[in-house]
N, C-alpha and C positions, 0 to 999 in steps of 0.2 A: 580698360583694365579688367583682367577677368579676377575670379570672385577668390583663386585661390591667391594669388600674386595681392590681392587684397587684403585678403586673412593674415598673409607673411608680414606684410606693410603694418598693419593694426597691430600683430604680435610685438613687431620688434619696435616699437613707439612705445608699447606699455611694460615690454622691460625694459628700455632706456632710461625712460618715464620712473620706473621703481627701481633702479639704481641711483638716479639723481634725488629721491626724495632724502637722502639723509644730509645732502649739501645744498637743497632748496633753498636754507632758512639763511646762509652766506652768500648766495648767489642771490638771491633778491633784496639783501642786507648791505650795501656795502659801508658797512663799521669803520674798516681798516686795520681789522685784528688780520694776522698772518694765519693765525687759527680760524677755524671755522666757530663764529660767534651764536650762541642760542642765548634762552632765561630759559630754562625750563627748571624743573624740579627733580632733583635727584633723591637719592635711598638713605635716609639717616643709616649711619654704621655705628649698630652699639658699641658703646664704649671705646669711640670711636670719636673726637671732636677737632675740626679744625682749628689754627691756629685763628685768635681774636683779631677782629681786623685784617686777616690775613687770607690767605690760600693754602686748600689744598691739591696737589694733581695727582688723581687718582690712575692706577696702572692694573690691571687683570692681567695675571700673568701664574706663571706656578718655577719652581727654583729647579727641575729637572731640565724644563723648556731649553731648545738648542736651535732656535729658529730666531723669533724675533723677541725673546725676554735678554736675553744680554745686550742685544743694541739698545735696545729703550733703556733698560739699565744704565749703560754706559752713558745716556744722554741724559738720562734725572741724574747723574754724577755731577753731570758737566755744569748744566742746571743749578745744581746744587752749591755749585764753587761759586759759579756767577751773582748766585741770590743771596748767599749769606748773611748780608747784613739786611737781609727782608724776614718781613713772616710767610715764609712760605714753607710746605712740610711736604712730603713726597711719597706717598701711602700707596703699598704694595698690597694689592687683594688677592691673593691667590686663590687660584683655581682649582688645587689640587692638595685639601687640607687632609687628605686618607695619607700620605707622602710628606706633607710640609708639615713638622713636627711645630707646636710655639715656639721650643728651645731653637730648633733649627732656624726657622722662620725670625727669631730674636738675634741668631749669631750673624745671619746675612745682614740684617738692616743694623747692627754694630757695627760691621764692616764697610758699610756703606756711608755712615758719618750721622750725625746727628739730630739733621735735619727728615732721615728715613723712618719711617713708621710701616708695622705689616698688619693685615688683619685675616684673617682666620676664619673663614665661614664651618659653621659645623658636620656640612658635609659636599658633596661637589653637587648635589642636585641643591640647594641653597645660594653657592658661590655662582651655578647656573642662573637661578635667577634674579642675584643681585646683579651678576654681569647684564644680564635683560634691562631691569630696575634705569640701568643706564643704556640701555640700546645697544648694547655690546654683544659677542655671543661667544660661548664653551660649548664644545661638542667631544667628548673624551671619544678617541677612536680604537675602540675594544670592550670589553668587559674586564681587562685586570688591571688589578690596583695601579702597575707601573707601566701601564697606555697613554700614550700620549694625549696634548688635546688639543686641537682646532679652537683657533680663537684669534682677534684683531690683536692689533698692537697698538690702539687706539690709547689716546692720554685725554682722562676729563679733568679740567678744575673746575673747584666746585671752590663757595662761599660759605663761610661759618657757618651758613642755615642749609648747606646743601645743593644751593642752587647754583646746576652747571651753567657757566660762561663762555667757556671752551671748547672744543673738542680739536686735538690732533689726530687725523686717521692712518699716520705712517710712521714707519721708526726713520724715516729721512728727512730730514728736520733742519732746518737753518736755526740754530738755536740762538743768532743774537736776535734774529725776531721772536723766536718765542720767548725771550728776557723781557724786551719789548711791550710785548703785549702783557706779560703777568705785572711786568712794575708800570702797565696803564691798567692795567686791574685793581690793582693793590692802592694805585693814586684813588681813583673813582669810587671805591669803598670806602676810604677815609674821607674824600669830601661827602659821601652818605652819609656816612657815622656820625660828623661833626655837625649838618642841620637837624 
């Protein structure tokens, strides 16, 4: 093998190699979560607390978005019908707080039903790096206020203390296993709680 045909071989291993690191810790895990299962630690959200005992799945998204924030939408809906009678809350991080007024950001997750929660970063270089905080990523594409933004459609739950459990990386989702897995979440927190 000559030395260029070599270099091509080593390149393309170690970006394979660094697209696969974000589903290493599932592919070497097998849990049986539908989700890609972690323990890591995530970003306390001022004023911001999940439900006791319970879960929250957190969404980076912004209310202009015309790509993949209404599907994931549509599917914390769905979610949301199926969990009802759980602790579960479904917390909207937007992306784009220069645009997502509170009051606005208040009248979406009212219409969204009760179990919806939004949060607010104070500016999109903050919402930037709370999206990170979680591995996630915003990249607004322009400089004015109404540019759109580059970003995953990823869904984290997280535990009362923050710590993600989950991660979903697609808004195409078989969502009676992602029921599945939050009310085998929500079981295994409670037998925590209770020793």
């Amino acid at each position: 093998m000559n030395r260029k045909t070599t270099s091509i071989l080593l390149f393309a291993t170690a970006f394979l190699m660094a697209l696969a690191l974000p589903v290493m810790p599932s592919l070497l895990n097998n849990t049986g979560f539908y989700g890609m299962s972690i323990n890591e630690p995530g970003e306390d959200l001022n004023g911001y607390q999940p439900p006791k005992n319970g879960l929250a799945v957190i969404f980076f998204g912004y209310r202009q978005c015309g790509t993949v924030c209404p599907v994931q939408l549509v599917n914390l809906l769905d979610l949301s019908q199926r969990l009802k009678d759980a602790p579960v809350e479904f917390l909207f991080v937007t992306l784009d707080p220069d645009n997502d007024t509170p009051e606005a950001l208040q009248q979406t997750t009212a219409s969204l039903g009760e179990a919806f929660r939004s949060y607010r970063p104070d500016t999109h270089q903050s919402a930037q790096k709370l999206a990170s905080a979680y591995n996630d990523f915003a990249v607004k594409q322009g400089g004015a206020s109404n540019d759109s933004i580059a970003h995953s459609a990823r869904l984290h739950v997280v535990t009362p203390d923050f710590r993600r459990k989950l991660i979903y990386t697609t808004p195409d989702l078989n969502l009676e296993l992602v029921e599945q897995d939050l009310r085998r979440l929500l079981k295994a927190n409670t037998s925590e709680s209770a020793t």
